[in-house]
N, C-alpha and C positions, 0 to 999 in steps of 0.2 A: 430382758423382758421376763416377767414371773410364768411359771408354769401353769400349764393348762390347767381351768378351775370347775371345766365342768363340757358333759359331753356336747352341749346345744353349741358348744366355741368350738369344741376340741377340730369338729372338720377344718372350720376355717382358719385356727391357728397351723394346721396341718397342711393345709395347701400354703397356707404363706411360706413353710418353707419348704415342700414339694415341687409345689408347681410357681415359683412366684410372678413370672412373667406370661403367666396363663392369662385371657382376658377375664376376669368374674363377673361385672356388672358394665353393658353398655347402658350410657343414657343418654341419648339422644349423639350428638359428637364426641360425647364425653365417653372411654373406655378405660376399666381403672383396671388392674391387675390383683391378682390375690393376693402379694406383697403390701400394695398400697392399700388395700382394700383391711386390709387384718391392720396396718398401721394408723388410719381412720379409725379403726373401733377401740385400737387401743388408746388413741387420744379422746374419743370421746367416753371413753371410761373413768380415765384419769381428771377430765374437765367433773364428771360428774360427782367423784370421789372428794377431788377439791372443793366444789360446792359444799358439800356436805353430806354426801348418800350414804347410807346406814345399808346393812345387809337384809334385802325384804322390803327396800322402801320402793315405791311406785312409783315408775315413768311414764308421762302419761308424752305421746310423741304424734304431736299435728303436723304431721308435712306431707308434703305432696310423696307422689311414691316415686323415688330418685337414691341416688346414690348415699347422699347423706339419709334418708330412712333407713338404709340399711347397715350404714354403720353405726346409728344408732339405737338400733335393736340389737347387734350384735355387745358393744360397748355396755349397754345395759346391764347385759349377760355377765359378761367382763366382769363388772364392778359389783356384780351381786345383786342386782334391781331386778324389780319385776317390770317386765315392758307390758305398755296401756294404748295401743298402737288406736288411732282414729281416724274413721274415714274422713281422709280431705274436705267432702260437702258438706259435713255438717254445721248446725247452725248453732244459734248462743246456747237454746235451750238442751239441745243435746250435750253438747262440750259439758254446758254444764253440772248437770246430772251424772256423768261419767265421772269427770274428776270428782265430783263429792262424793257418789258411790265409791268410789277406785282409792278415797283416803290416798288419792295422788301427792307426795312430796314433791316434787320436779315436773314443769312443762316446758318440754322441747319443742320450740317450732320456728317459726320463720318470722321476721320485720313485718312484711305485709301480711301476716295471718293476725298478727299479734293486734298489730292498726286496727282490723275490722271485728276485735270481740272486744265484748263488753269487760269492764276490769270484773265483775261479779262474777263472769264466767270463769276466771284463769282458779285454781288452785293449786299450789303448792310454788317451789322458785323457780321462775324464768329463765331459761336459756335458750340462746337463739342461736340459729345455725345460719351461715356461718362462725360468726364474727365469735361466740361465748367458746365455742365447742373444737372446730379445724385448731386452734391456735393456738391448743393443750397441750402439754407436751407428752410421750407415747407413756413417762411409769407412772403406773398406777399400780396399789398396795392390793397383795392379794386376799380378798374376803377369803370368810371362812368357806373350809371344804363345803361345794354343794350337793345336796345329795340328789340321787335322782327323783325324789319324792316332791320336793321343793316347787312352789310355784315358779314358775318363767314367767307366764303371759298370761293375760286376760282380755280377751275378744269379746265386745260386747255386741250382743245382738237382741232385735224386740224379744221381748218378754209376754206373756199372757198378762200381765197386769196392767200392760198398758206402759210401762217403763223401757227402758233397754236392760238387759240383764246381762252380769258380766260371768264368761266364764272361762274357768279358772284351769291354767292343763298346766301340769309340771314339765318337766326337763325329761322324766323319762316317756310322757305322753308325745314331747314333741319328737325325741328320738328313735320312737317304734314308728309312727305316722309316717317319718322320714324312709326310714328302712325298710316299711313293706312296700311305700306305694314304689322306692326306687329298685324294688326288688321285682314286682308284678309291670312296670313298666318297662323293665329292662333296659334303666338309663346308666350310659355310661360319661365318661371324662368329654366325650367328643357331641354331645348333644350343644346344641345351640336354641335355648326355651326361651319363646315370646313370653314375655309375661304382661299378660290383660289385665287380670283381677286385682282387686287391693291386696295387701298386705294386712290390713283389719279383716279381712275373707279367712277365714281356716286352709282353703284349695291353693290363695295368692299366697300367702305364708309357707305354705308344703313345697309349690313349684321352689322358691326363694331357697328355704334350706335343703333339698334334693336337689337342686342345683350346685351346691354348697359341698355338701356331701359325697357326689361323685367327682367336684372340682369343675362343672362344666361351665358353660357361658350364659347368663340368664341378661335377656335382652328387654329393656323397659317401655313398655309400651303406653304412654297418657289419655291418647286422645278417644279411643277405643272406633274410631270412625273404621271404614269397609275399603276405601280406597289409603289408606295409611298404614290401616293393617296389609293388606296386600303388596305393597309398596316391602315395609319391612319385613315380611317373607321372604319374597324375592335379593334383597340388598343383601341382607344376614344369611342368606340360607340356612331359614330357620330349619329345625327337624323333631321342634314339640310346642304343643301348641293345646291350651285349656282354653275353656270358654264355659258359656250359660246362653240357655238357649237362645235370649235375645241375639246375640250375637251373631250365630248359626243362621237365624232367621236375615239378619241384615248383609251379611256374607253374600248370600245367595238371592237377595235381592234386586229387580230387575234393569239397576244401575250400578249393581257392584264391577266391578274390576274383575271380582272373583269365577264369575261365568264365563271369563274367556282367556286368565291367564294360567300357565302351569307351573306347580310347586314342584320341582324335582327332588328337593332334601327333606320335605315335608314327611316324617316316619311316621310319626304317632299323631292324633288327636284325643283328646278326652274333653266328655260331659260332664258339669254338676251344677247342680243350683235349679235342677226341675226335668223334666221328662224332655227328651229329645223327640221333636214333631215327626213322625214317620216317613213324609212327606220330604221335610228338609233333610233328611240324613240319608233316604235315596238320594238327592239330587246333588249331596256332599262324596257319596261316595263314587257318583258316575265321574265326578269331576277328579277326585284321589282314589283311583283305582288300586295305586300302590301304598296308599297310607293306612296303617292301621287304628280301628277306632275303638275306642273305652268309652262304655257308658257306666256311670259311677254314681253311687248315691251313699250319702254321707250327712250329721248333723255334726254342729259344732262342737255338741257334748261328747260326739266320741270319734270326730272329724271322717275318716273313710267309714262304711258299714259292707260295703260291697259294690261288686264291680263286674261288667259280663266279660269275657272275653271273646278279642274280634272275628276269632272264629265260630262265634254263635250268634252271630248279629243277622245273620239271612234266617235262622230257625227262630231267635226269638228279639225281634228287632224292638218291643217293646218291655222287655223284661231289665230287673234292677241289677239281675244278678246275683255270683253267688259272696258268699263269705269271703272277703279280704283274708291274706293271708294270717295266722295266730289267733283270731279272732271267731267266736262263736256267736250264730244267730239265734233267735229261738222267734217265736209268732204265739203268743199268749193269747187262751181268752178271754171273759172280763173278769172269770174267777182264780187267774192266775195257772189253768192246766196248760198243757204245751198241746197245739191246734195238730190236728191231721192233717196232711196232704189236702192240698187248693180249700181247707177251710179257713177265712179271714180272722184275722186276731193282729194284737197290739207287737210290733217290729221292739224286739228289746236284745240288746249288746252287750256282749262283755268281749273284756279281749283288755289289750297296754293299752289300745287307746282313748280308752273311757277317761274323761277329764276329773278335777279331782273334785267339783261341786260348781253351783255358782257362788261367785264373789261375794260375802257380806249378805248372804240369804240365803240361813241355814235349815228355812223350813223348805222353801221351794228346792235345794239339794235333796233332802230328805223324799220330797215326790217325786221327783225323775229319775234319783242315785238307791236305787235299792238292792239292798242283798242277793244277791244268787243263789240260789236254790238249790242250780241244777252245779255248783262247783263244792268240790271236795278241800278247795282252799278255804282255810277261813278269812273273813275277811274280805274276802270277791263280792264287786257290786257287779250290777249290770245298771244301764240305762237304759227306761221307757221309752220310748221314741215318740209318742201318741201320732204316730202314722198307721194306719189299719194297710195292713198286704198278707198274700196268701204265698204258701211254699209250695211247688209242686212235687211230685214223687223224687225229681231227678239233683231235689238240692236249689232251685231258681225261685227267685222271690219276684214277685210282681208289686207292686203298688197300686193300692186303692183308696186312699184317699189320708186324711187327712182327719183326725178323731177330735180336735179341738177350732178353734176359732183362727187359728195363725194362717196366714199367706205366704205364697212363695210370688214374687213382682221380680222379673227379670233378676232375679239369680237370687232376691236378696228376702231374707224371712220379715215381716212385718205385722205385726197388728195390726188390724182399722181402727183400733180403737186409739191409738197413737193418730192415726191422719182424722180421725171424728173430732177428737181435742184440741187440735190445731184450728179448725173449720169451727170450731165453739166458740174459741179463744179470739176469732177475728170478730167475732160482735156480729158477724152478717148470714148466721145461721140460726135458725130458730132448730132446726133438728138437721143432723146428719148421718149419712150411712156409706160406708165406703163394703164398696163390693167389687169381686176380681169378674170380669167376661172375658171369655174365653171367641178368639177371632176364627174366621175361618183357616186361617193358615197356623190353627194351633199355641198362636201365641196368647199371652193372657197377659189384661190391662185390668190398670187398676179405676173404676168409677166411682167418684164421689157421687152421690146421693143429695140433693139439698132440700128442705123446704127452707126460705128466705122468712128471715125475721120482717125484712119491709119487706111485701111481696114486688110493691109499685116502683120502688127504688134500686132494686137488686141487679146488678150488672156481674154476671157470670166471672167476668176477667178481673173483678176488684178479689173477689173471691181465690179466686187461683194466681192471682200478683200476690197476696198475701200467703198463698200454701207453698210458691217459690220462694218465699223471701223467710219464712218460717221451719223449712224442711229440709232434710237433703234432698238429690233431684232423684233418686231413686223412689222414695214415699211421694213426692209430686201427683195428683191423680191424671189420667190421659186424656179425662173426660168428666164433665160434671153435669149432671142433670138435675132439672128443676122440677119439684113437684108443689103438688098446692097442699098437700097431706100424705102422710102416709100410711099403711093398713096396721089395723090394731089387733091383737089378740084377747080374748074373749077377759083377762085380769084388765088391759089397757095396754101391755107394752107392746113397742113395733115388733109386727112380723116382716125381720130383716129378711125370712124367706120369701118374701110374698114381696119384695121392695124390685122391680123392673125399670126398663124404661119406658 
């Protein structure tokens, strides 16, 4: 077998022959080992290479989040591709706007994925798992040296334009990510991580290789339900455990499992994908008196930004936290000065793990990847965050809001203007406006807005059969409301502030 070709492989080629009868990835009955698990990626490297894959070409990989996902990303790695990982829900029009952005060579996925797209959506050559990929054989030729500079992965997430934007981290972006968060966590070889989130998530991808990284056991979780989750706590004894706040909120919900049973191996929790309800994180921790909790906030362009630690959670149970470890924060204001103590200004990053742009849009890099100022390297960017929060004297960032038009929907970033063009596109809107409300119990839903093109004929449920069938179920709205108009601003255009129910 060829020599290690680059750090994002180098753990798991290393535990294949460290640890190789260590468990790596359960999925569901299925428990692979880190021997089998490194010999997976190397056939699915070699199947790719045989296809045809050039150094830099794009993998674009729709599968569920399972065993072969991961030795597919890894394999990728292997063989010199850039992996284009996809969230499982998405629909034709997504898939398809990624692989033509992504200039994807290769689409990895499954028989019955493949059945229900459209052939316009697929881009680049077909390989299915199993049948194209398991039944490669393990050599594959080793690409040229990668350097740590080099693209890995491209995550794509909504965009301001109303697209999904792809972006872009290298190998050494994914190996600082790895290394601090599994350094500030203090995971070792004996951790046993539920994993909830995708693997198209920057968070579900970090647990996936810091589990990797220290050789531990990452346990796959599909269904994301309250009594299934708790179930596999208890079975695995798990002892880490991320989520989004929906999650948290469903947990503790007044038919969960979770108000009456106890996690003994539960050590850690961690937050991201939105503010932890005050409410629900009391009533997480009456019930894990002995687990410790991470609230973490993080964008994809520079994946962690900061994190509190669990001994500050009873003084500042709503704070973002300070600086991740290697990483420098600053809070700008709109003329680029660096803000004083608890004055609000724009959240901007520098540190490894600032990504290296987005994908195939080099102006919108250019807006968010900007020089640094305050570093004595040349060459140092930071990124803008456009999240407005304040620093206090002591170093602790808070969060206050949100400087652009993007949403955070139970964990996930989104446009409205993404779910307004869906709701256009069905023919059964004359105007739309998608707006977040926020619940009593802290959680936030997304409303569509409608006025009906037929007002007489407009059946709410034709409306949202068509936004399930056109979206993935996370952009889906919770709620849709009808108006007969909407308010106008003194030029004509809607005032989305002024749009209620």
């Amino acid at each position: 077998m060829p020599i290690l070709i680059s750090r994002t492989t180098a753990h798991l080629r290393r535990m294949g022959l460290e640890k190789p009868h260590h468990p790596a990835i359960v999925d569901g009955t299925s428990i692979v080992d880190y021997r089998r698990l490194d010999q997976m990626a190397a056939a699915y490297a070699a199947s790719l290479q045989k296809n045809g894959l050039q150094f830099g070409d794009r993998v674009c990989l729709f599968l569920d989040k399972s065993v072969a996902l991961v030795a597919a990303l890894y394999g990728t790695w292997l063989a010199g591709g850039v992996a284009v990982p996809l969230f499982p829900e998405l629909r034709d029009a997504q898939v398809t706007h990624i692989g033509h952005d992504s200039g994807c060579q290769f689409f990895v996925t499954e028989p019955r994925r493949l059945a229900r797209l459209k052939p316009e959506s697929i881009h680049g050559h077909v390989l299915l798992v199993p049948e194209q990929l398991e039944a490669a054989p393990s050599h594959f030729d080793e690409p040229p040296q990668i350097e740590g500079g080099d693209p890995a992965i491209v995550l794509y997430t909504s965009g301001s334009t109303g697209k999904p934007k792809g972006i872009c981290l290298s190998h050494d972006n994914l190996e600082a990510g790895t290394r601090i968060v599994a350094r500030y966590l203090e995971l070792s070889s004996e951790e046993r991580i539920l994993s909830v989130l995708p693997f198209n998530f920057d968070y579900g991808l970090n647990q996936l290789l810091t589990s990797v990284y220290r050789g531990a056991t990452l346990v796959l979780e599909r269904t994301g339900l309250p009594a299934e989750i708790c179930r596999t706590l208890i079975a695995h004894r798990i002892t880490g455990l991320a989520g989004v706040p929906p999650l948290w909120l469903q947990l503790v919900g007044r038919f969960s499992p979770f108000r009456t049973m106890d996690f003994p191996h539960l050590r850690y929790l961690t937050n991201t994908g939105g503010a932890f309800p005050v409410s629900v994180l009391d009533q997480i921790r009456q019930r894990l008196p002995h687990t410790r909790i991470f609230l973490m906030y993080g964008l994809t362009e520079a994946f962690r930004s900061s994190y509190l630690p669990p001994e500050e959670l009873d003084l500042r149970p709503t704070s973002m936290g300070i600086a991740i470890p290697e990483t420098r924060l600053e809070v700008l204001a709109p003329q680029g000065d660096a803000c004083g103590p608890d004055e609000i200004g724009e959240l901007v990053h520098s540190g490894p793990t600032v990504a290296m742009g987005y994908w195939n849009n080099p102006r919108a890099t250019a807006a968010t990847f900007r020089p640094d100022p305050f570093s004595d390297r040349a060459g140092t960017r930071m990124v803008h965050s456009g999240d407005r929060v304040r620093r206090d004297a002591a170093g602790y960032f808070t969060f206050v809001g949100r400087g652009d038009k993007m949403l955070k929907i139970n964990g996930f970033r989104l446009n409205p203007e993404e779910v307004e063009e869906i709701a256009y596109a069905s023919g059964l809107a004359h105007e739309a406006i998608a707006k977040p409300q926020t619940e009593r119990d802290g959680s936030v839903r997304l409303v569509l807005h409608v006025v009906p093109r037929d007002p007489e004929a407009f059946q709410p449920r034709d409306l949202l059969a068509y936004c399930k069938g056109h979206m993935p179920r996370y952009m889906v709205p919770a709620k849709l409301q009808v108006h007969a108009s909407f308010p106008r601003t003194a030029t004509g255009k809607i005032a989305r502030e002024q749009v209620h129910p």
